[in-house]
Every structure is written in structure tokens, then in C-alpha cells.
C-alpha positions in Angstrom: 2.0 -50.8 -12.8 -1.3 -52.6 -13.9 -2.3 -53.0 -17.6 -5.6 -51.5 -16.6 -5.8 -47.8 -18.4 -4.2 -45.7 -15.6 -7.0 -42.4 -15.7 -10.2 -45.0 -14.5 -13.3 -44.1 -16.2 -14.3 -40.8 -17.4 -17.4 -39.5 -15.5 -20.3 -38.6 -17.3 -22.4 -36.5 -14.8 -21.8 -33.1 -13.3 -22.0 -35.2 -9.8 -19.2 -37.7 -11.0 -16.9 -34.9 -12.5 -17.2 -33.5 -9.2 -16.1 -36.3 -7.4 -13.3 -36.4 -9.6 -12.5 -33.5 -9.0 -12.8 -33.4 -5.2 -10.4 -36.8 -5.1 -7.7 -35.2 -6.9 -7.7 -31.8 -4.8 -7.6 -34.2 -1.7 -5.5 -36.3 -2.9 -3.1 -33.2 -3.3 -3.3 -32.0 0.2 -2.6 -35.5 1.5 0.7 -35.5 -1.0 1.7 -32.1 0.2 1.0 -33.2 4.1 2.9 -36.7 3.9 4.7 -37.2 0.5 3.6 -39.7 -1.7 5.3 -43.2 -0.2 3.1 -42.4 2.8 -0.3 -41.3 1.3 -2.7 -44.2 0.8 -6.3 -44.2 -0.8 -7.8 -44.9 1.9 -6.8 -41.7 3.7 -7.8 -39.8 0.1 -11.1 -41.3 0.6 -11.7 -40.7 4.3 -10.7 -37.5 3.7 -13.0 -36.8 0.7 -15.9 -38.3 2.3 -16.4 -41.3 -0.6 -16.0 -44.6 -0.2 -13.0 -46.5 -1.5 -15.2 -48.4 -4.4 -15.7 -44.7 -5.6 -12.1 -43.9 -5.9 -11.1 -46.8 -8.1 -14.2 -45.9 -10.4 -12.1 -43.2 -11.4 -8.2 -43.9 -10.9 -7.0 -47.6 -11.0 -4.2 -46.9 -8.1 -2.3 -44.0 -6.4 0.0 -43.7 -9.2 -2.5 -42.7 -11.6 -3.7 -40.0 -9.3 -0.1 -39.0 -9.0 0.3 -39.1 -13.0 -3.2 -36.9 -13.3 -1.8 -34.2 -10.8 1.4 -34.0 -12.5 0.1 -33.8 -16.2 -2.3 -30.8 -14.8 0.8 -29.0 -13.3 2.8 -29.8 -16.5 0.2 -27.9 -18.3 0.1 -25.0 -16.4 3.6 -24.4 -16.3 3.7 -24.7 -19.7 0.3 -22.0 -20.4 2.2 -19.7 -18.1 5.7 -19.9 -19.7 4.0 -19.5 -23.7 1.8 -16.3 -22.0 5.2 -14.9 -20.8 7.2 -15.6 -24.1 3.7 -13.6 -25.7 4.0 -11.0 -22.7 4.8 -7.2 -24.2 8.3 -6.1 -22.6 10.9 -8.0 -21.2 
């Protein structure tokens, strides 16, 4: 792992957030599809239609795609078990 801050740079602009966006949902599928080990960033990139420059604006390897994914899941699990524990009934 690199010292460089693992999330990339924040974007600013509805276009950039979108981008952001779109390389994480692809780089999803591709994890889904092949695993991790054999997912690259190129294939993210292909895939998303952007070139790789435009990937490492945002995320500073595949890792910290990985990480991003895996902190949004975390979060959902964890809106969906406190809305259960809230949940009327059993």
C-alpha cells in the first residue's frame, strides 16, 4: 500500500462526481465478473469509457476502489440492520 491518501481527490463538479461514480459501479461489475486478483484498472477504464489518467484522479490504486466499495456496503448493512432493530413487530 502507497502513502498517498487511498480515496484520490474529491471531485468538485456534478461532471467529476459522476465519473466517480460511474468508476466505482464499473469497477463493481468487473469484481463481481472476475474477482478482485484478476480485475485491473485498465479494464475498469475501458469499461467506463475514461481514460486511465482519469481513474487515478480519483482512487490512487485498485485497493482503494476496493476499500470505497466495501465501506459503502458496510454502511448499508448497517442502515438496514438499525431500521430492522427500529422495525414494529418481530
Amino acid at each position: 500500500m502507497t502513502s498517498r491518501n487511498q480515496k484520490g481527490r474529491q471531485p468538485v463538479t456534478p461532471k467529476g462526481k459522476s465519473c466517480r461514480e460511474k468508476l466505482l459501479a464499473v469497477a463493481k461489475e468487473v469484481f463481481e465478473e472476475r474477482n478482485y486478483h484478476e480485475a485491473s484498472v485498465v479494464e475498469i477504464c475501458r469499461r467506463a469509457q475514461v481514460a486511465n489518467g482519469t481513474f487515478y484522479q480519483y482512487f490512487s490504486n485498485k485497493e482503494a476502489v476496493l476499500l470505497e466499495l466495501a465501506a459503502r456496503l458496510s454502511k448499508q448493512l448497517e442502515s438496514q440492520l438499525r431500521a430492522a432493530l427500529h422495525a414494529d413487530g418481530d
